[in-house]
C-alpha positions in Angstrom: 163.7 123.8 51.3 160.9 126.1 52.9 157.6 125.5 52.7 155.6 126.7 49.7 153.4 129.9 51.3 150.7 129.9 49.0 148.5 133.3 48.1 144.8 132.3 49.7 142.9 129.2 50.8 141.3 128.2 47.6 145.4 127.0 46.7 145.4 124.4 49.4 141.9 123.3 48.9 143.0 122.9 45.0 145.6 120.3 46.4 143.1 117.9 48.0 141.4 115.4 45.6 137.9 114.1 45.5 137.4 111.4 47.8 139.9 111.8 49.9 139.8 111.5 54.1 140.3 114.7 55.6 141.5 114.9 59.5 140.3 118.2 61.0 140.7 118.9 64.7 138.2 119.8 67.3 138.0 123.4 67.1 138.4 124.2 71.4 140.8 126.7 70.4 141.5 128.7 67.1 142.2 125.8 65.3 138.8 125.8 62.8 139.7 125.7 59.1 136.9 127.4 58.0 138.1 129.0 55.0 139.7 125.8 53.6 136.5 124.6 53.9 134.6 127.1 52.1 136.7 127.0 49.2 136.4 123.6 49.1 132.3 123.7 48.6 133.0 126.5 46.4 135.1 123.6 44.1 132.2 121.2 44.3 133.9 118.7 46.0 132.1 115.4 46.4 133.1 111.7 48.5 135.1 113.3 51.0 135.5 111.2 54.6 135.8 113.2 57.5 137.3 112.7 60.7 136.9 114.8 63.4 139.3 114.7 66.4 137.9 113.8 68.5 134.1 115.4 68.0 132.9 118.8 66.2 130.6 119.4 69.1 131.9 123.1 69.5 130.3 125.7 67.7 132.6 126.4 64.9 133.6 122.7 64.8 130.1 121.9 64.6 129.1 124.9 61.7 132.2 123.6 59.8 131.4 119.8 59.4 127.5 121.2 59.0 128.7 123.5 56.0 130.6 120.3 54.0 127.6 117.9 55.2 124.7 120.7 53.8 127.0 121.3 50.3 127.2 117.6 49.4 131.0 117.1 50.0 131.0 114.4 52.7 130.2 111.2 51.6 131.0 109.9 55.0 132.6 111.1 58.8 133.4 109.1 61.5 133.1 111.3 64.6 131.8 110.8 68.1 129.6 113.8 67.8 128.5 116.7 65.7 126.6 119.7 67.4 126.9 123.3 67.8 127.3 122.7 71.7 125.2 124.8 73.7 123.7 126.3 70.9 121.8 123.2 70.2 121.9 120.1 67.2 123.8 121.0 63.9 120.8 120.9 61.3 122.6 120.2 57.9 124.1 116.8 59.5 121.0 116.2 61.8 118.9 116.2 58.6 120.9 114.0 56.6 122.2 111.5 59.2 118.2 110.8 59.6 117.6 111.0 55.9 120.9 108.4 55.6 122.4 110.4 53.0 125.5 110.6 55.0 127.4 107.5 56.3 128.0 108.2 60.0 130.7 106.4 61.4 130.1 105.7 65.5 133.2 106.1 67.4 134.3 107.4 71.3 136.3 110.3 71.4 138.9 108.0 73.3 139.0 105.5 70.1 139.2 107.8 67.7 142.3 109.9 69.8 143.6 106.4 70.6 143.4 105.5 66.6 145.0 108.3 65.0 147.9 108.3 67.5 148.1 104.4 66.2 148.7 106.8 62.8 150.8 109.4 64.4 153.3 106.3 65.2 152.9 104.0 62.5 151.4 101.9 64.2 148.7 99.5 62.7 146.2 99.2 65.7 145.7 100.6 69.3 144.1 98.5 72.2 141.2 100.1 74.3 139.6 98.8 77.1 136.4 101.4 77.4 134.7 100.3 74.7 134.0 96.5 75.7 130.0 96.1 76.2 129.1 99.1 74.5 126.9 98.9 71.3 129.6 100.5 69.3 131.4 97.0 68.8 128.2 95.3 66.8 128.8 98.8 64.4 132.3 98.8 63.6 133.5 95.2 62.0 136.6 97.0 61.4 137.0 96.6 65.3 138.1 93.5 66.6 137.8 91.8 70.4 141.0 89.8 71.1 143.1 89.1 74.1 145.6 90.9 75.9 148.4 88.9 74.5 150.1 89.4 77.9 146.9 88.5 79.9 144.9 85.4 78.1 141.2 85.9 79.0 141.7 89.7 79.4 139.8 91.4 76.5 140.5 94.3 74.5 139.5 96.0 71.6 142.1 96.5 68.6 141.3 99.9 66.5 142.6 100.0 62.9 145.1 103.3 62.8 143.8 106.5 61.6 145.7 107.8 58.8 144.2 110.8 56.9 144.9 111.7 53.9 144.7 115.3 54.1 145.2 117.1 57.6 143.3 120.9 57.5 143.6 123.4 60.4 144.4 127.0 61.3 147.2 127.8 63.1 148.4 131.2 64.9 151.7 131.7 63.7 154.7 129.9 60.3 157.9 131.1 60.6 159.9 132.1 57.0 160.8 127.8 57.4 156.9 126.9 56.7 157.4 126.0 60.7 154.0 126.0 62.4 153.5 127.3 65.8 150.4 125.9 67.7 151.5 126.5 71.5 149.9 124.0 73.9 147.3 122.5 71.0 149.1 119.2 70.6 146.0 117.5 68.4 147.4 119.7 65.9 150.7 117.7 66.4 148.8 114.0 66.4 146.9 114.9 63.0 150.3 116.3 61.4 152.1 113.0 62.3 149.0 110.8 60.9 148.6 112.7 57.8 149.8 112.0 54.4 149.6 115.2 54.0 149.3 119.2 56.1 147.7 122.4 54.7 147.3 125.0 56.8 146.3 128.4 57.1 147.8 131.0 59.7 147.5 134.3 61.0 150.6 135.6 60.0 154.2 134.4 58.8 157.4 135.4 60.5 160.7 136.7 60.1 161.7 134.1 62.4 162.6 130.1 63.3 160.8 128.7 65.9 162.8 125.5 66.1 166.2 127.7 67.0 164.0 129.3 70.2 163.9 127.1 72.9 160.2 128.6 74.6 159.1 128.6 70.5 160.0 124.9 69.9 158.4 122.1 72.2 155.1 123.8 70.7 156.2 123.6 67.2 155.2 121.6 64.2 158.5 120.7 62.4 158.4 121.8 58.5 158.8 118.8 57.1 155.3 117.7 58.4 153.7 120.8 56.2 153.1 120.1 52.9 151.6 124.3 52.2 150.4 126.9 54.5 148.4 130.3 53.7 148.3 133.5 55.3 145.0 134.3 55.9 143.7 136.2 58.8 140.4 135.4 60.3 140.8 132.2 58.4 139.1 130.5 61.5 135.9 132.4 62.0 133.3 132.5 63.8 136.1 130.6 66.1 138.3 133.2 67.5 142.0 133.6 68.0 141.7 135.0 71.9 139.5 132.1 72.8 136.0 131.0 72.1 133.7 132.0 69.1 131.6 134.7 67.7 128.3 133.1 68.8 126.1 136.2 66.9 127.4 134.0 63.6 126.9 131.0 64.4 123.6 131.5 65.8 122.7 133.0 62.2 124.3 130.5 60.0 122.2 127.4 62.6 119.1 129.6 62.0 119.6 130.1 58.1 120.1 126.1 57.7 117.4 124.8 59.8 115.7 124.6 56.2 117.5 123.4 52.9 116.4 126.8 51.2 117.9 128.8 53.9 121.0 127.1 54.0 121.6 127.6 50.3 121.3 130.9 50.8 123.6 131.9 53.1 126.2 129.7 51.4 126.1 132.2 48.2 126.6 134.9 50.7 129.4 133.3 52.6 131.2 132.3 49.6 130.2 135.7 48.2 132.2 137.3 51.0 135.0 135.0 50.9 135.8 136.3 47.4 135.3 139.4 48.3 138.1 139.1 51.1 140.8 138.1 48.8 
């Protein structure tokens, strides 16, 4: 059975459920799923976990987890970082993380990669190495020092798995099978395979089936990974399909939410133009 295309975003935000974890990626390519996550302040969403894979410290990563942080949705993230990159500190999250109305969850972006893949394979734990002596290990008691059982005296650190309820991204291209095509992006594939469950938006849907054509397939999330998709152009903005991000937009949204007033109001604007799109 193909995968349910639904009409707009709002019709896979609908299918998440308050507190739920939500995996999102790291937004280095077109990946960003901006307009799930509009619609999902516009439904008032409240104790939502975020995990970010492995940091939004991108620009459109960054204004996405800055949006659900600033509309009260996120009642916790685990992430190594959240920033808007070169454009400077994300101010929604900055302001709450030192306010501590958001629970911020410490991690490495190896540990959190090296978690979710723990998910991605059913795993229960992954060891890592990196992290012994850091601070991070008097943060995080659901991290545990034990011994290489292959080299007594060796320590490691086990990480729980990382299995998300919910896994939201954009992707370029669903074939007529609900088959996603990401190309090289293979965080897309790690999230899909830790998730309980996929909803994506994409640029367009095909007449085709990626999994019959051999240079379409090794880059290919498999159907039965995707629980709904939308197609929805420009879903991923200010990130860009050809690379990058439209910086004029994010540098306007960072200014508007440097102030709680400000932030507000371009919200009712963004979510006024989101409607508007449909």
């Amino acid at each position: 059975m193909s995968v349910p295309t639904l009409a707009h975003p709002r019709d896979l935000a609908a299918m998440i459920p308050a507190g739920a974890s939500i995996g999102v990626p790291k937004g280095e390519g077109p990946d960003v799923p901006m307009a799930i996550a509009l619609e999902l302040v516009r439904r008032g969403l409240r104790d939502l976990h975020l995990v970010t894979l492995p940091t939004c410290a991108l620009p459109a990563s960054g204004m996405m987890a800055d949006i659900l942080v600033g509309a009260g949705c996120l009642n916790s993230i685990e992430t190594s970082g959240v920033s808007m990159s070169e454009l400077g500190p994300a101010p929604r999250f900055t302001a709450a993380a030192k306010a501590g109305t958001i629970k911020v969850i410490d991690a490495t972006c190896p540990a959190v990669y090296a978690a979710m893949q723990a998910g991605a394979k059913g795993q229960p734990f992954a060891m890592l190495r990196g992290l012994i002596g850091t601070d991070l290990l008097r943060h995080r008691d659901d991290w545990a020092v034990i011994d290489n059982p292959f080299a007594p005296g060796d320590p490691v650190v086990a990480l729980r798995a990382i299995n998300p309820d919910v896994a939201i991204f954009h992707a370029p291209l669903a074939d007529r099978h609900g088959n996603l095509w990401i190309g090289r992006n293979r965080d897309l594939m790690t999230l899909a395979h830790a998730s309980d469950m996929v909803l994506a938006t994409v640029e367009e849907v095909v007449d085709e089936d990626f999994l019959a054509d051999d240079l379409r397939a090794a880059g290919t999330i498999p159907a039965f990974y995707v629980t709904a998709l939308a197609e929805a152009p420009g879903a991923c903005h200010p990130a860009l399909m050809t690379g990058g991000a439209d910086l004029d937009a994010v540098r306007a949204y960072r200014a508007a939410a440097r102030t709680e007033a400000g932030f507000a109001a371009w919200l009712v604007d963004a979510l006024g133009m989101a409607e508007a799109a449909q």
